[in-house]
SERO-4910 file (N, C-alpha, C, O; in steps of 0.05 Angstrom, whole numbers):
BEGIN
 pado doro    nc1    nc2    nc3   cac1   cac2   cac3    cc1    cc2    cc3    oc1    oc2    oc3
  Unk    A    476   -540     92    458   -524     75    471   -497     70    476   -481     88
  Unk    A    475   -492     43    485   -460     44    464   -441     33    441   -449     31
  Unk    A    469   -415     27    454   -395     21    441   -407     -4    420   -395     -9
  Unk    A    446   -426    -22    427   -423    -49    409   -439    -43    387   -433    -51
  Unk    A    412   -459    -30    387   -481    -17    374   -465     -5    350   -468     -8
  Unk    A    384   -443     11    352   -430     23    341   -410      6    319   -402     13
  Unk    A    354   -398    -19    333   -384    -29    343   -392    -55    364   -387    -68
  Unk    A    317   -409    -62    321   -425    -86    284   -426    -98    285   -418   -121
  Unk    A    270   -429    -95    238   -419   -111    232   -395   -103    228   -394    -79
  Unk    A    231   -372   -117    221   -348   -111    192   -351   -108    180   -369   -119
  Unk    A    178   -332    -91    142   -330    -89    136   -324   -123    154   -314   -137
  Unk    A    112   -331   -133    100   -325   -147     80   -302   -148     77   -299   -124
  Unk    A     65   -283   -158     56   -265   -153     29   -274   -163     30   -293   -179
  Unk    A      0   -264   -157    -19   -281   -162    -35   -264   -182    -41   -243   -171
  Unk    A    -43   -265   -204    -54   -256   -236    -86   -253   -230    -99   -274   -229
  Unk    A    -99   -229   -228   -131   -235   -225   -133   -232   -246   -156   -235   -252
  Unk    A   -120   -226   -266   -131   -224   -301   -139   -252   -302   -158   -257   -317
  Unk    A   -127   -271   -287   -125   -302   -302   -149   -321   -294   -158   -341   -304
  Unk    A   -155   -306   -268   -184   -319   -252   -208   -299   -248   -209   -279   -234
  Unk    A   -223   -310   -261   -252   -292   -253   -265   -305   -229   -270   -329   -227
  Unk    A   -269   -293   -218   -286   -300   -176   -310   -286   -179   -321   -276   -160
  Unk    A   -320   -284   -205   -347   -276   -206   -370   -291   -192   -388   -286   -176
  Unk    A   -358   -317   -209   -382   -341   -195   -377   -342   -168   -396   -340   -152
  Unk    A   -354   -346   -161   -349   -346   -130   -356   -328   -110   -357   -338    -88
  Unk    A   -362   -301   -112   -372   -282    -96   -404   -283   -105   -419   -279    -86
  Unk    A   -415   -287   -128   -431   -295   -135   -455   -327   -110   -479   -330   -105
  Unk    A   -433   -341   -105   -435   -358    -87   -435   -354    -53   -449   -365    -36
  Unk    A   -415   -336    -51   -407   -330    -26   -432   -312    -17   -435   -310      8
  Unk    A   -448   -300    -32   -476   -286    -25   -497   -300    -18   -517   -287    -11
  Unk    A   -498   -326    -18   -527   -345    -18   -510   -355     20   -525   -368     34
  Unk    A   -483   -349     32   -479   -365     49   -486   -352     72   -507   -341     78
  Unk    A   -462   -354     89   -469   -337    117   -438   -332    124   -420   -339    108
  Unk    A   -433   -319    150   -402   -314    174   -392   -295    143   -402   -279    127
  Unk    A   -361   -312    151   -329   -286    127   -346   -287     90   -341   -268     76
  Unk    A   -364   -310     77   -369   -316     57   -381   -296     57   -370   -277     45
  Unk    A   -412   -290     71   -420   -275     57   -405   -238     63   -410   -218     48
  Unk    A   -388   -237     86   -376   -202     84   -362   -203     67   -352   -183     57
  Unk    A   -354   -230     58   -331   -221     32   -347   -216     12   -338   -201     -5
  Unk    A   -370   -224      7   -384   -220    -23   -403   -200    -16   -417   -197    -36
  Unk    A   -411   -184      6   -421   -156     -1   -385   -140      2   -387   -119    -11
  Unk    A   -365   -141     10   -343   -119      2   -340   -126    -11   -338   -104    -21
  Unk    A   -335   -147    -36   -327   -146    -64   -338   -121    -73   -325   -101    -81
  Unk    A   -372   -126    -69   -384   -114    -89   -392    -76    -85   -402    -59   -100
  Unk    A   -381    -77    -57   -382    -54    -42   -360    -37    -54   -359    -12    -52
  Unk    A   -340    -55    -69   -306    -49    -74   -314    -42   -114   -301    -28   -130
  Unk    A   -340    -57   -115   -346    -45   -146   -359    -31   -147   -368    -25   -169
  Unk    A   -365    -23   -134   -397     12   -125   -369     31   -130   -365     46   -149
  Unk    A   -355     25   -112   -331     44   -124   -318     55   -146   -312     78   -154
  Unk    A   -314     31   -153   -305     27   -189   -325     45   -207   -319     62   -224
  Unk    A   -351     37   -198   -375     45   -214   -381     77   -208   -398     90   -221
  Unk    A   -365     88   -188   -377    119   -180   -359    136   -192   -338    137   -180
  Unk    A   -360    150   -213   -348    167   -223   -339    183   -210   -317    193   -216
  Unk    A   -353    190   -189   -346    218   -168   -324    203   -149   -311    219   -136
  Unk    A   -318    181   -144   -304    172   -117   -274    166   -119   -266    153   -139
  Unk    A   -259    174   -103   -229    171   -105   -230    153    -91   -239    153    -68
  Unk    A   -219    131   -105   -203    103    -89   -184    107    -70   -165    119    -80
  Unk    A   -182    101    -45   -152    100    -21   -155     72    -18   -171     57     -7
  Unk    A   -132     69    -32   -114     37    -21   -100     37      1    -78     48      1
  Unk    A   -108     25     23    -82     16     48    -74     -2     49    -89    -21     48
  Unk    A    -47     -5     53    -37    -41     50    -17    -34     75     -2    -15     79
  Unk    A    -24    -60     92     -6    -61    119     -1    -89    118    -14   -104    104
  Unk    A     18    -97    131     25   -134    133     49   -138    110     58   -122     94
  Unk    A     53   -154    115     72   -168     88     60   -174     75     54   -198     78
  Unk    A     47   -161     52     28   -170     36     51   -181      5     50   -203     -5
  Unk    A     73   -156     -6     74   -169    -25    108   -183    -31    124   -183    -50
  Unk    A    107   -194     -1    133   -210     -2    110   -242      0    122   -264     -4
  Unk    A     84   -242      5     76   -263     -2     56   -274    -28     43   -295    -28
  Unk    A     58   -254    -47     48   -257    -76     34   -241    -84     28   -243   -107
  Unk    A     26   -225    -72      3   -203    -80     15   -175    -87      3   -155    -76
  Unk    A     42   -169   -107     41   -144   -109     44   -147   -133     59   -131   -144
  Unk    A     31   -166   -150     20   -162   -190     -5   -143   -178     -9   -120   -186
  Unk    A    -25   -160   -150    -47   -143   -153    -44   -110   -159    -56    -95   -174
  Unk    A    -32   -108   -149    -26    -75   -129    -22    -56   -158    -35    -38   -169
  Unk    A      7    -73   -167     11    -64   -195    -15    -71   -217    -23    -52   -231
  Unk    A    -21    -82   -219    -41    -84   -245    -77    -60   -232    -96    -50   -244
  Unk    A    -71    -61   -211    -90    -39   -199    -89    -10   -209   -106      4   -219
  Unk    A    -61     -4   -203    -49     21   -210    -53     28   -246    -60     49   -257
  Unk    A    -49     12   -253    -38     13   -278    -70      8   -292    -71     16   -315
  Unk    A    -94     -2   -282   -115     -6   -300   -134     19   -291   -153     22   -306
  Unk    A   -131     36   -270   -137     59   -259   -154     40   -238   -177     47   -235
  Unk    A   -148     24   -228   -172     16   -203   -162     22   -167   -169     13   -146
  Unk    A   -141     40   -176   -140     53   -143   -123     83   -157   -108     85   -176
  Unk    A   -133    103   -135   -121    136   -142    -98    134   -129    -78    137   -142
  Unk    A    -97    129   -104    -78    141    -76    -82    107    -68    -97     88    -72
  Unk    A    -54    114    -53    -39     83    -49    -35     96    -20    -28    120    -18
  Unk    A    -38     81      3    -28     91     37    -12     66     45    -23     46     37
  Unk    A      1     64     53     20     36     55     48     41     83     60     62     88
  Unk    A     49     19     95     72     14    101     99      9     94    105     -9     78
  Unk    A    122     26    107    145     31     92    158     -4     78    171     -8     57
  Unk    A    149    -21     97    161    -47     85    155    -57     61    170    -67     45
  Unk    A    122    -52     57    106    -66     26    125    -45      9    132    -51    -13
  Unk    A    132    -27     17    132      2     -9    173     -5    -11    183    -10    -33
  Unk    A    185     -5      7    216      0     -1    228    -35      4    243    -46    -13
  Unk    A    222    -45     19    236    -71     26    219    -94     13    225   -116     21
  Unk    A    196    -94     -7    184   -115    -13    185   -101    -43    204   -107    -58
  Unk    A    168    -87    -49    161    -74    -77    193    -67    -95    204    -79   -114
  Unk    A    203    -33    -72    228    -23    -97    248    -46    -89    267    -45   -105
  Unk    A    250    -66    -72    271    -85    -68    273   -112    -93    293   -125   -101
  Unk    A    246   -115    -98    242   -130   -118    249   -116   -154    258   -125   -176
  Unk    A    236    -87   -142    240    -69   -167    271    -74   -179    272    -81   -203
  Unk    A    294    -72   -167    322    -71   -154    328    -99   -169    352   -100   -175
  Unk    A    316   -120   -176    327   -149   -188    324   -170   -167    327   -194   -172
  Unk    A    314   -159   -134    315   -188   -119    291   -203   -113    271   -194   -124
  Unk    A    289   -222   -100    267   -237    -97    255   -239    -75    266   -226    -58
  Unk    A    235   -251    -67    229   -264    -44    223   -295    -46    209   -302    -66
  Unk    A    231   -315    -28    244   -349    -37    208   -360    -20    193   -346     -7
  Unk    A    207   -386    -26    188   -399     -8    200   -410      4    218   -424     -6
  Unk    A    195   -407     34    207   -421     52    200   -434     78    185   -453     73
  Unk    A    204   -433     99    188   -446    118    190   -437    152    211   -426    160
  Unk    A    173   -441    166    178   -432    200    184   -453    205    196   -450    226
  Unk    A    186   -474    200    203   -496    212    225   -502    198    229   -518    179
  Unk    A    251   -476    215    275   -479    212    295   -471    234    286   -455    250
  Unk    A    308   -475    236    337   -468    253    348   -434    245    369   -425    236
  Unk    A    322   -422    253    337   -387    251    354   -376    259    356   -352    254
  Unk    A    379   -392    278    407   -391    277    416   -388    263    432   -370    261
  Unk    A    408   -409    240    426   -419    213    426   -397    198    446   -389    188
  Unk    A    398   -384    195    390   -371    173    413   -343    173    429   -335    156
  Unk    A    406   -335    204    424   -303    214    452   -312    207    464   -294    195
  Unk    A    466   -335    211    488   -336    204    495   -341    172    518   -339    165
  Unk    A    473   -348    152    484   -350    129    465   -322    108    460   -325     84
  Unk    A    456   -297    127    447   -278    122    416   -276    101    408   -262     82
  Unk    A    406   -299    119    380   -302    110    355   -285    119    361   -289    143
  Unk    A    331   -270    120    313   -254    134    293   -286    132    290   -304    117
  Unk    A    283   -276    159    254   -295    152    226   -278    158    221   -265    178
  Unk    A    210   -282    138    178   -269    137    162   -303    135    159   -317    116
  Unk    A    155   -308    167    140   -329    165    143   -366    160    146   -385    175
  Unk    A    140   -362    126    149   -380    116    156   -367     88    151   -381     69
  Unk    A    164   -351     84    185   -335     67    211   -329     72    215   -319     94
  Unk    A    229   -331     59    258   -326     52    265   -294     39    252   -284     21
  Unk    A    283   -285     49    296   -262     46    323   -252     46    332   -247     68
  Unk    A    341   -248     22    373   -244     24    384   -217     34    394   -198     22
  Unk    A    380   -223     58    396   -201     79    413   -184     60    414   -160     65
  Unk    A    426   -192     42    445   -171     34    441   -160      3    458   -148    -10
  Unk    A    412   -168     -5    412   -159    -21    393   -134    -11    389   -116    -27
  Unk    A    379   -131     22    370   -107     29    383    -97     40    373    -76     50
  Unk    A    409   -103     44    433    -75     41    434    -66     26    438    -42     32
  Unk    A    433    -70     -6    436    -60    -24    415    -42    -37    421    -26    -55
  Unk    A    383    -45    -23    361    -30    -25    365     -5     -9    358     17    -18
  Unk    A    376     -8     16    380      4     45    400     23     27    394     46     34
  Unk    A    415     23     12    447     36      6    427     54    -21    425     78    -23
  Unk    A    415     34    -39    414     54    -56    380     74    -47    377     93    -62
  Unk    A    370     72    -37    349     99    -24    369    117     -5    358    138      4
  Unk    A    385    114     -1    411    135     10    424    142    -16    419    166    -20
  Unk    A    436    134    -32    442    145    -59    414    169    -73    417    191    -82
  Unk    A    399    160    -70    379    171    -81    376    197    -62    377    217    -76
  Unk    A    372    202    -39    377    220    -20    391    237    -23    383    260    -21
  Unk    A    424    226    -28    442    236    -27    438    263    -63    444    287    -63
  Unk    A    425    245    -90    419    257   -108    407    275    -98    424    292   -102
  Unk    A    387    289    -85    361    300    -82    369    328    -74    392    327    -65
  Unk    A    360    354    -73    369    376    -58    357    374    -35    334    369    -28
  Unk    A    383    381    -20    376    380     18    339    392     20    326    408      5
  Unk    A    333    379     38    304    393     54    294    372     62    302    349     65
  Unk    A    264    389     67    239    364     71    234    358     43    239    370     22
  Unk    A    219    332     50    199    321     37    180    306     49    187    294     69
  Unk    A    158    305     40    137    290     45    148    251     36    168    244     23
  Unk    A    133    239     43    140    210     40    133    207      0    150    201    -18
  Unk    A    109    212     -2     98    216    -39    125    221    -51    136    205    -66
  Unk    A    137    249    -43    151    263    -59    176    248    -62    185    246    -85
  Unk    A    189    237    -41    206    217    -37    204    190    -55    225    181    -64
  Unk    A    184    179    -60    184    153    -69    180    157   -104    186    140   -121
  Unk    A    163    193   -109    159    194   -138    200    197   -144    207    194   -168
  Unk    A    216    201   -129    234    207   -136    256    169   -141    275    167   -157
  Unk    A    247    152   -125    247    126   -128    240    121   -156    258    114   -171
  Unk    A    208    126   -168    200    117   -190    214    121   -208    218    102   -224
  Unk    A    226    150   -212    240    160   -221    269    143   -229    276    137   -252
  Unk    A    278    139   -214    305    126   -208    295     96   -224    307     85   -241
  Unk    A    279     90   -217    269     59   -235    263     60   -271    268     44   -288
  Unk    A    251     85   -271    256     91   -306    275    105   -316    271    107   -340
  Unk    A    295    118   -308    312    128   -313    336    104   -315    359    110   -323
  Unk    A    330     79   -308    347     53   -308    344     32   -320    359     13   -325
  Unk    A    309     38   -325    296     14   -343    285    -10   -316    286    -34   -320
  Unk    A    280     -3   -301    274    -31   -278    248    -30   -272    231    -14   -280
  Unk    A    246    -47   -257    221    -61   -243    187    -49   -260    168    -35   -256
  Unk    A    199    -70   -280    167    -56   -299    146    -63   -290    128    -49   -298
  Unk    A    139    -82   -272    121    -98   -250    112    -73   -226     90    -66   -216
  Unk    A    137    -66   -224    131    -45   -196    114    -30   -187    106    -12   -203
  Unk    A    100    -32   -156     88    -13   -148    100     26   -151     93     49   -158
  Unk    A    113     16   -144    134     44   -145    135     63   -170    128     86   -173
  Unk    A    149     42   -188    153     56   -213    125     56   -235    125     70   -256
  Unk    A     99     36   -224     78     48   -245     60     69   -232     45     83   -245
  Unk    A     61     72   -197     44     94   -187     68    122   -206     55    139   -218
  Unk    A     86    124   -207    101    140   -211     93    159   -247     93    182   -255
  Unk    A     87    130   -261     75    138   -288     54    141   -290     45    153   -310
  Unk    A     36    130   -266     13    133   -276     -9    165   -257    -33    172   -258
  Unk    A     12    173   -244      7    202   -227     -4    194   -200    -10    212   -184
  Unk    A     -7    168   -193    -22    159   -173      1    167   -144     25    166   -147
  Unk    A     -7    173   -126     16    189    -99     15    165    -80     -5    154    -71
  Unk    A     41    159    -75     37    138    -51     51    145    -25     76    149    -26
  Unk    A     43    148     -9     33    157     20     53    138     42     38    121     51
  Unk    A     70    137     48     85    116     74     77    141    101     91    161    100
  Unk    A     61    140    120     61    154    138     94    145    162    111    160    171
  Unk    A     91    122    163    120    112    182    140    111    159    145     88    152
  Unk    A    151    127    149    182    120    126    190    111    134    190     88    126
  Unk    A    210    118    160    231    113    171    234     78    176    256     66    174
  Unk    A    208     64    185    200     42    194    204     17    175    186      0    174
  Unk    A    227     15    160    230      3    133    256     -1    124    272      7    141
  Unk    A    269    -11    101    293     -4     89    298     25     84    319     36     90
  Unk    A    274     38     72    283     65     74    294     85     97    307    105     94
  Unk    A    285     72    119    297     85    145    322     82    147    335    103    151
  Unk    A    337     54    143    362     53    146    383     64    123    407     64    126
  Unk    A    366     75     94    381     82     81    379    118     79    393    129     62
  Unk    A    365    134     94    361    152    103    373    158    129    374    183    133
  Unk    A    382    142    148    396    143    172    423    143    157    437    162    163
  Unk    A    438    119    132    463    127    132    473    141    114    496    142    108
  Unk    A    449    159    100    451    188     84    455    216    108    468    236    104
  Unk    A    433    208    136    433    230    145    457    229    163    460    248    178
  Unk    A    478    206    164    504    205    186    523    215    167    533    238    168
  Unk    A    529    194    149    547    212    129    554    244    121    575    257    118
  Unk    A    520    251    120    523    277    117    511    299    143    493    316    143
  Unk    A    530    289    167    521    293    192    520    332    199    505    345    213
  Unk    A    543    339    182    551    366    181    546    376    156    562    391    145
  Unk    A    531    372    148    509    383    121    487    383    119    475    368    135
  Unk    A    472    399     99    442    402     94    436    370     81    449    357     65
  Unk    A    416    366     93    403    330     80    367    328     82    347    341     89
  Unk    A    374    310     73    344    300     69    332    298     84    348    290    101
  Unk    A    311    298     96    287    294    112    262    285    110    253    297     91
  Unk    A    242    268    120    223    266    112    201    279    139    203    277    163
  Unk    A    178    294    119    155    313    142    131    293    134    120    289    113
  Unk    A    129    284    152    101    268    157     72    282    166     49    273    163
  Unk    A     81    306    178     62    327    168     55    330    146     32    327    140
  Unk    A     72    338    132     68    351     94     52    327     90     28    332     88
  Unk    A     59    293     86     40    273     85     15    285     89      2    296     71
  Unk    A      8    280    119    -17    289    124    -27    312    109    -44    302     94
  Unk    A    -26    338    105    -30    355     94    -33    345     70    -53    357     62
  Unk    A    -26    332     54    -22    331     16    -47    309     18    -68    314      4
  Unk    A    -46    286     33    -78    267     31    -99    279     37   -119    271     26
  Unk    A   -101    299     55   -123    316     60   -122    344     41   -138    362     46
  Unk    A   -108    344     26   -116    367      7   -136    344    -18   -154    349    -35
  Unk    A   -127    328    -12   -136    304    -39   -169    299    -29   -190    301    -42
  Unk    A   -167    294     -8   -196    283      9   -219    317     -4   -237    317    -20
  Unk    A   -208    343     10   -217    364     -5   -225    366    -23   -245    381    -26
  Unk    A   -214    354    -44   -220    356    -69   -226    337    -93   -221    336   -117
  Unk    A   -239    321    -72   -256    297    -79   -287    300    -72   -298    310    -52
  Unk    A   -299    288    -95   -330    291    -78   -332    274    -71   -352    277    -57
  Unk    A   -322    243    -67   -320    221    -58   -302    208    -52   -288    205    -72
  Unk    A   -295    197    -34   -277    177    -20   -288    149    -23   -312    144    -22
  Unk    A   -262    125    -29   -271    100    -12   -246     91      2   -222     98      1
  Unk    A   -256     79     12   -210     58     27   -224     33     19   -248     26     19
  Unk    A   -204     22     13   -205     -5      3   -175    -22     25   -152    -26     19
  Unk    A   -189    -28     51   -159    -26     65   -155    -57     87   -166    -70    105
  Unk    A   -130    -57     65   -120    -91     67   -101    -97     95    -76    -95     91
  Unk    A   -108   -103    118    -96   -101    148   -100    -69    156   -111    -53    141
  Unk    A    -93    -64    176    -94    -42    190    -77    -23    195    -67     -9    177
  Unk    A    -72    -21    224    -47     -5    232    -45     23    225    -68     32    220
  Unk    A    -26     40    223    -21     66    210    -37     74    188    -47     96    187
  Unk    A    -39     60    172    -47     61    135    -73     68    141    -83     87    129
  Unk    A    -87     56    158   -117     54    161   -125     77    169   -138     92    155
  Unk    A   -113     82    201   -119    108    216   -106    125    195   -121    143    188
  Unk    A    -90    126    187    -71    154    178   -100    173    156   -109    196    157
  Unk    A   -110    142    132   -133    152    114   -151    164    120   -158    185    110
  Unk    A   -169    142    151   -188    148    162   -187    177    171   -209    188    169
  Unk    A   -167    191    181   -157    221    194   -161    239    179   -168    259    191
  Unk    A   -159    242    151   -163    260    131   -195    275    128   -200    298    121
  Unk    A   -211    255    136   -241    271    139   -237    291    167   -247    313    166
  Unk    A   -220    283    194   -228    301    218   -201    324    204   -203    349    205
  Unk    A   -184    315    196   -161    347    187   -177    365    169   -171    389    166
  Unk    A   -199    354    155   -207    376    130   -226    398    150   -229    422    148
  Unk    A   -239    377    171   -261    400    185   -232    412    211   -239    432    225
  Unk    A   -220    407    214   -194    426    230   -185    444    216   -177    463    230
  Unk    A   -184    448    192   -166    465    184   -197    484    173   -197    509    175
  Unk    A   -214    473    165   -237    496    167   -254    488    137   -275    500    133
  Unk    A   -246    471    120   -243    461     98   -259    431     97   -251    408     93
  Unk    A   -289    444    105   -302    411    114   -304    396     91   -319    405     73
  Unk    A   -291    373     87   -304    346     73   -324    325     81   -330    324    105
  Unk    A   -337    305     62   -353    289     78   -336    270     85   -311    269     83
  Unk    A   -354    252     96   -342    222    111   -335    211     89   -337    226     69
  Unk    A   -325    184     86   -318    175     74   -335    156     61   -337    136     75
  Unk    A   -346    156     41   -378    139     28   -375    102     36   -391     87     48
  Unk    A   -344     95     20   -350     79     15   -317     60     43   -298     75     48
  Unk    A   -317     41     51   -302     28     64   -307      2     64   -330     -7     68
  Unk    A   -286    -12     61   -277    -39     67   -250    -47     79   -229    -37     71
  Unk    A   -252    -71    102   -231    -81    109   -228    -99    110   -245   -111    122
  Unk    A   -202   -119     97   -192   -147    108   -171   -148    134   -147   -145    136
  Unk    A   -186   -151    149   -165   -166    171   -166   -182    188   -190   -188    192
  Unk    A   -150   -195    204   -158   -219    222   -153   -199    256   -153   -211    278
  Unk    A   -152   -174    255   -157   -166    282   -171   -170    296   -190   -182    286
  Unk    A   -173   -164    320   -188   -162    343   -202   -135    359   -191   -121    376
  Unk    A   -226   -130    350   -234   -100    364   -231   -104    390   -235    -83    402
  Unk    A   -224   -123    406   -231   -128    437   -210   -110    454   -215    -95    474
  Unk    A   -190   -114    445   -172    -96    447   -156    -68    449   -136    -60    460
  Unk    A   -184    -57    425   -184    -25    417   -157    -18    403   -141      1    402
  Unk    A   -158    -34    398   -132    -26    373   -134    -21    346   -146    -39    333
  Unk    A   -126     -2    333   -133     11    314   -141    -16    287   -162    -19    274
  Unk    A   -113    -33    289   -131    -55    257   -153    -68    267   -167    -77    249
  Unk    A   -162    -71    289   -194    -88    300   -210    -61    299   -233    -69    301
  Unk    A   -210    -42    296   -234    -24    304   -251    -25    287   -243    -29    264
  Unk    A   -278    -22    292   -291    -28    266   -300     -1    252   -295     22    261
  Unk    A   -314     -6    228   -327     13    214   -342     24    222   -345     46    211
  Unk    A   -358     18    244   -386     32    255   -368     45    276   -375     67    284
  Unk    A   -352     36    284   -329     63    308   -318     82    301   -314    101    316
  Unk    A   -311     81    274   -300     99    259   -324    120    250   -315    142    242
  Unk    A   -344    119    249   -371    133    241   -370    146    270   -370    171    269
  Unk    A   -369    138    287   -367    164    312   -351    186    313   -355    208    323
  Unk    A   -327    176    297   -311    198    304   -320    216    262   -305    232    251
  Unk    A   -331    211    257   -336    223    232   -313    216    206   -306    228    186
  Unk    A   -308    203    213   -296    182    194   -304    168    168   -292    169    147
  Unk    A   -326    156    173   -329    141    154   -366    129    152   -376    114    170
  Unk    A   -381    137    131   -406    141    121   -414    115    128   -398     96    124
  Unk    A   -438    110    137   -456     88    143   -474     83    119   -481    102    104
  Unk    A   -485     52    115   -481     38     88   -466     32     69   -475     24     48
  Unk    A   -445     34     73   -437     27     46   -401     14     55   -379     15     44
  Unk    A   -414      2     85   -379    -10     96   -378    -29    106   -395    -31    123
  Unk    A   -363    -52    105   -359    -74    113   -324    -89    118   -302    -92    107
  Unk    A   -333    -93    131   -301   -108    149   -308   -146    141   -330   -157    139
  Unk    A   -284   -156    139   -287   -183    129   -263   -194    146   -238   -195    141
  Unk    A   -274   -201    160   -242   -215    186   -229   -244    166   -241   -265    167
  Unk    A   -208   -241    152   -199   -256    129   -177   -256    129   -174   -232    131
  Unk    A   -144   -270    127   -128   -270    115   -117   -255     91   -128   -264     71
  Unk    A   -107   -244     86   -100   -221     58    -94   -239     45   -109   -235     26
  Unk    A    -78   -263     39    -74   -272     18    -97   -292      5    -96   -305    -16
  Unk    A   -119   -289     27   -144   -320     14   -155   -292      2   -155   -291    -23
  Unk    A   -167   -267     17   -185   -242     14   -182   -233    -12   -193   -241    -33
  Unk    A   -163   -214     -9   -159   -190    -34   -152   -197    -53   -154   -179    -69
  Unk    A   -140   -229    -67   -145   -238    -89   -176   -239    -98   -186   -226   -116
  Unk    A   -188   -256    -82   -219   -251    -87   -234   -225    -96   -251   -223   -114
  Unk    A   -226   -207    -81   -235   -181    -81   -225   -163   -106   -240   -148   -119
  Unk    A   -202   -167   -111   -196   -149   -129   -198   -159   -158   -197   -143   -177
  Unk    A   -201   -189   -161   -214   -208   -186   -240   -204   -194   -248   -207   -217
  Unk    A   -257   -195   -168   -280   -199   -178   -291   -163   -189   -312   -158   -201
  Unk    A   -264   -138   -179   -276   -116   -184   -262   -114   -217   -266    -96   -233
  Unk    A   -249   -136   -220   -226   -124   -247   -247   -135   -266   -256   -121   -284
  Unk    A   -258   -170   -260   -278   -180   -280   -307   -166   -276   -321   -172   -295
  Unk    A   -312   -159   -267   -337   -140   -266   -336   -122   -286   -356   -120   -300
  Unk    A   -312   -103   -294   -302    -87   -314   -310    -59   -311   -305    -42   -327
  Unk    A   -321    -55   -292   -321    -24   -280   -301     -3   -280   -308     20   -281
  Unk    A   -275    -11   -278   -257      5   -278   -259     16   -313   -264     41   -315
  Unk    A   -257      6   -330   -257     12   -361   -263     36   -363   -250     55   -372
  Unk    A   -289     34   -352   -308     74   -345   -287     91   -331   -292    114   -338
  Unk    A   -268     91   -314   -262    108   -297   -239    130   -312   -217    125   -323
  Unk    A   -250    153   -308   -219    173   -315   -201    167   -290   -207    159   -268
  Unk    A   -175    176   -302   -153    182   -298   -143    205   -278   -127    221   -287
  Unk    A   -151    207   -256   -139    231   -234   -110    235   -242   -112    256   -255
  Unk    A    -91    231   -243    -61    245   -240    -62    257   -208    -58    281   -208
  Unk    A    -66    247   -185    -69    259   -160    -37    274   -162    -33    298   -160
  Unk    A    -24    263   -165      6    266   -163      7    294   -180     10    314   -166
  Unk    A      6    297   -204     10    334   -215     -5    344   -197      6    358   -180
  Unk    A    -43    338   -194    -55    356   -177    -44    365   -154    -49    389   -150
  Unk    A    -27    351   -132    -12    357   -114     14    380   -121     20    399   -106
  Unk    A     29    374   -145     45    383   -157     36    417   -161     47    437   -152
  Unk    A     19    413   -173     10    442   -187      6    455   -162     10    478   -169
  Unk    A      2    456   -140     -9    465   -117      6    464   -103      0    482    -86
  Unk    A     30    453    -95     54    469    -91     65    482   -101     82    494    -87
  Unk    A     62    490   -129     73    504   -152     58    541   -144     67    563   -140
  Unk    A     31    528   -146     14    552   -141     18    569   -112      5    590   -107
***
């Protein structure tokens, strides 16, 4: 078997323009258990849509769109149905700008000989396929991009609007998360950068240029720039797909605004898909009503749906697109507003 037998059907990406799950959440309300929390957060996820005052926070943790789900993400961005994007460095540089870049992700399988795979420079996600060397070539060019940039910090946002950049300045990845938060002013947030292809292409920008001024990324400034956003919102929701970092990092922005002296409220509106475990006390199992202790996040209007991401957030994000709520919503540009305010 050589390298083209194993990555030979790319994933498909899944279209909620093409399915309405109206009737289906519609349905999932008359039931009981995951049916019916998925069909009050759908509709918990269109209170949102519907609130003029509320800034959307998207979190995406997991391999979400090396397994079909980053049309959603993009057609989100791009129809205004999320402001601020919080994500893990993998969805954002090794799945999204890697795809942006011309490569794929293959269908493939856990029942294989992952000897084989390492030796004919295959990645495996699951039952997904991945060409090891074409994320060298992701890994190499976010170090090119680095290397473009004037030495300092940056925040993770500022870093990736500089990605988007690099994608229209080349004509690529018209699909992309990357390159339509980038047009469309929307700020996307990696709290772990480093934890990604971008890490390794930032490690061999910052060796190369071991005895020079280089790039950096402040994960502080992060924090600081989402909580200037939370400030200056009269409303929050998260709409947040797995856990981990992405979750806590959002959830944190209500206790930094009352730290720094600058109180905001809780957060109105919340939903989660994940298959965690609170038993544990680990941040993707914790629930919504735990997060209300620590002043986190507003009671009524939150629900957790212990679900798979790829059965869930198709559902969810079909039934907020066919609902048509977003149509009403202006346009934040979070990204200038951040802009201008470093400016100022």
């Amino acid at each position: 078997m050589n390298k083209d037998d194993l990555l030979k059907t790319p994933i498909e990406h899944f279209n909620f323009k093409t399915v309405n799950t109206i009737p289906i959440i519609e349905q999932f309300e008359k039931m009981a258990f995951q049916a019916r929390n998925l069909a009050r957060a759908a509709n918990i996820y269109d209170r949102m849509l519907g609130d003029g005052e509320c800034t959307i926070i998207l979190c995406l943790a997991g391999s979400l769109f090396s397994a079909g789900l980053r049309k959603i993400v993009s057609d989100m961005i791009a129809l205004n149905m999320a402001d601020v994007i919080v994500s893990t460095g993998a969805i954002i540089v090794d799945q999204d700008f890697f795809e942006a870049l011309g490569a794929s992700h293959y269908r493939g399988t856990p029942l294989v000989d992952d000897d084989l795979l390492m030796k004919k420079r295959v990645d495996r996600i699951y039952d997904t396929f991945i060409d090891e060397d074409k994320l060298r070539e992701c890994d190499m060019t976010v170090s090119r991009i680095a290397d473009s940039l004037p030495p300092g910090p940056y925040s993770s946002r500022e870093f990736i609007r500089a990605m988007g950049d690099y994608l229209v300045q080349r004509d690529m990845g018209k699909n992309s998360v990357v390159r339509n938060a980038y047009q469309q002013g929307v700020p996307v947030f990696v709290p772990a950068f480093s934890d990604s292809s971008a890490g390794f292409g930032l490690v061999h920008h910052q060796w190369k240029n071991k005895r020079k001024a280089r790039v950096t990324i402040d994960s502080v400034r992060d924090f600081l720039e989402l909580t200037r956003i939370k400030i200056a919102s009269d409303d929050t929701g998260l709409l947040m797909i797995g856990g981990g970092v992405p979750k806590n990092f959002a959830q944190d922005i209500t206790v930094a605004a009352d730290v720094i002296g600058e109180g905001a409220s809780m957060h109105k509106y919340a939903v989660q898909i994940t298959v965690a475990d609170e038993r544990d006390g680990g941040l993707s199992g914790s629930t919504l009503k735990e997060a209300h202790s620590w002043g986190k996040v507003d009671e009524g209007n939150e629900q957790i749906v212990f679900s798979e991401a790829t059965i869930a957030f198709p559902l969810v994000a079909s039934y907020g697109y066919h609902r048509g709520n977003w149509k009403y919503r202006e346009t934040r540009d979070l990204n200038g507003y951040l802009e201008k305010g470093e400016a100022d």
